[in-house]
GULO-28107 format. One line per field, with one value per residue (C-alpha): z, y, x; residue in three letters. Coordinates in nm, 2 decimals, decimal comma, always signed. Example, Ala and Ser with C-alpha at 12.3 -4.5 7.8 and 13.67 -1.06 7.14 Angstrom:
GULO-28107
zz: (+0,78:+0,71) .
yy: (-0,45:-0,11) .
xx: (+1,23:+1,37) .
aa: (ALA:SER) .
***
This chain:
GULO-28107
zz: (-1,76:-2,04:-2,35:-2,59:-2,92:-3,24:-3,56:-3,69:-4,09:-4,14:-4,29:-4,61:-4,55:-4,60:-4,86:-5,09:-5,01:-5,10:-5,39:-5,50:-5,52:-5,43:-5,22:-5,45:-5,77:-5,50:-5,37:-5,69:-5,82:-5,49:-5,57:-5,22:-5,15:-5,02:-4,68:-4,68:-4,67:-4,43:-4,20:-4,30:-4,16:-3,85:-3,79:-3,79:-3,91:-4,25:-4,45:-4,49:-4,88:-4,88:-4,74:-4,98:-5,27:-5,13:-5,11:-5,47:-5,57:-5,39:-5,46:-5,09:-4,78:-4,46:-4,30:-4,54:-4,45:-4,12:-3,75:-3,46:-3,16:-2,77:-2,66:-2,39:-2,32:-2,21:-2,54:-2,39:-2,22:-1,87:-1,67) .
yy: (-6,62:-6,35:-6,34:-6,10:-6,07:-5,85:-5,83:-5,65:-5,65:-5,51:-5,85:-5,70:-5,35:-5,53:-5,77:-5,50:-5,30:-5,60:-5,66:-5,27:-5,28:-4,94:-4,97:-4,84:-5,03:-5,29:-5,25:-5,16:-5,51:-5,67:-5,50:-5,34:-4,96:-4,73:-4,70:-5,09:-5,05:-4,77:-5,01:-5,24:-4,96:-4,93:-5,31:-5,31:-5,60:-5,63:-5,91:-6,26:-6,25:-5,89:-6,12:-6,39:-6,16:-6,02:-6,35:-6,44:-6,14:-6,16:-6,52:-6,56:-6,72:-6,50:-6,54:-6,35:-6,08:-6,07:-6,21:-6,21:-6,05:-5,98:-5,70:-5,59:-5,42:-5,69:-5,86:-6,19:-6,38:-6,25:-6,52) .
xx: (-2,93:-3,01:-2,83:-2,82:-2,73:-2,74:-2,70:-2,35:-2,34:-1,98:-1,86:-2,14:-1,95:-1,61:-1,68:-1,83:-1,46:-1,29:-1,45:-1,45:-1,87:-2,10:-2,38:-2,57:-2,55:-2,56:-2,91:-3,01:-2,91:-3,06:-3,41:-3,36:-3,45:-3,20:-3,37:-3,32:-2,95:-2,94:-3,12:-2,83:-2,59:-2,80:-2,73:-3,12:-3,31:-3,42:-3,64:-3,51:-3,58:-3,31:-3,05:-3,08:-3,09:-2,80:-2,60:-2,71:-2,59:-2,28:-2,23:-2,17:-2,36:-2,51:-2,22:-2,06:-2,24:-2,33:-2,31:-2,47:-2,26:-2,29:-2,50:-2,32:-2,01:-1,77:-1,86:-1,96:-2,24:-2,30:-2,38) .
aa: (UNK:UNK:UNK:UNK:UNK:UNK:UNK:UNK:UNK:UNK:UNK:UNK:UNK:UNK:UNK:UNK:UNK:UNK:UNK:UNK:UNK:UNK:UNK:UNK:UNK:UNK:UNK:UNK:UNK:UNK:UNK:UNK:UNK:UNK:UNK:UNK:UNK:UNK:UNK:UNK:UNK:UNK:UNK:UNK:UNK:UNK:UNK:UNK:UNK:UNK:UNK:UNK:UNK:UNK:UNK:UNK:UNK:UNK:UNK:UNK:UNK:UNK:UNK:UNK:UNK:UNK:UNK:UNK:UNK:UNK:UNK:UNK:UNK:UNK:UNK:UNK:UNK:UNK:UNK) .
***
């Protein structure tokens, strides 16, 4: 049995909307590169120490930000 996950980041996407932040002055805060957070918006990995800055900047923990889902069309663990 194979399971497969990824990486979804829309809970960063949606906290940044709820609290009315840019990405910009975001990564910019973070000491991230903009190329960084397109990754971000790829759901692409990115460094461990880019997520931490981004929870200390966001006062929040990784799941805050992200989660790991299914990679497969019926969104569960095929068996």
């Amino acid at each position: 049995m194979e399971v497969k996950l990824k990486v979804s980041y829309n809970r960063l996407w949606k906290l940044l909307i709820d609290r009315g932040m840019q990405k910009k002055p975001t990564y910019v805060v973070v000491g991230a590169s903009k190329s960084t957070f397109a990754k971000l918006g790829e759901n692409e990995n990115v460094t461990l120490p880019i997520l931490l800055g981004i929870c200390q900047v966001l006062e929040c923990d990784f799941g805050d930000i992200m989660e790991a889902i299914f990679d497969n069309k019926e969104g569960k663990m095929q068996v």
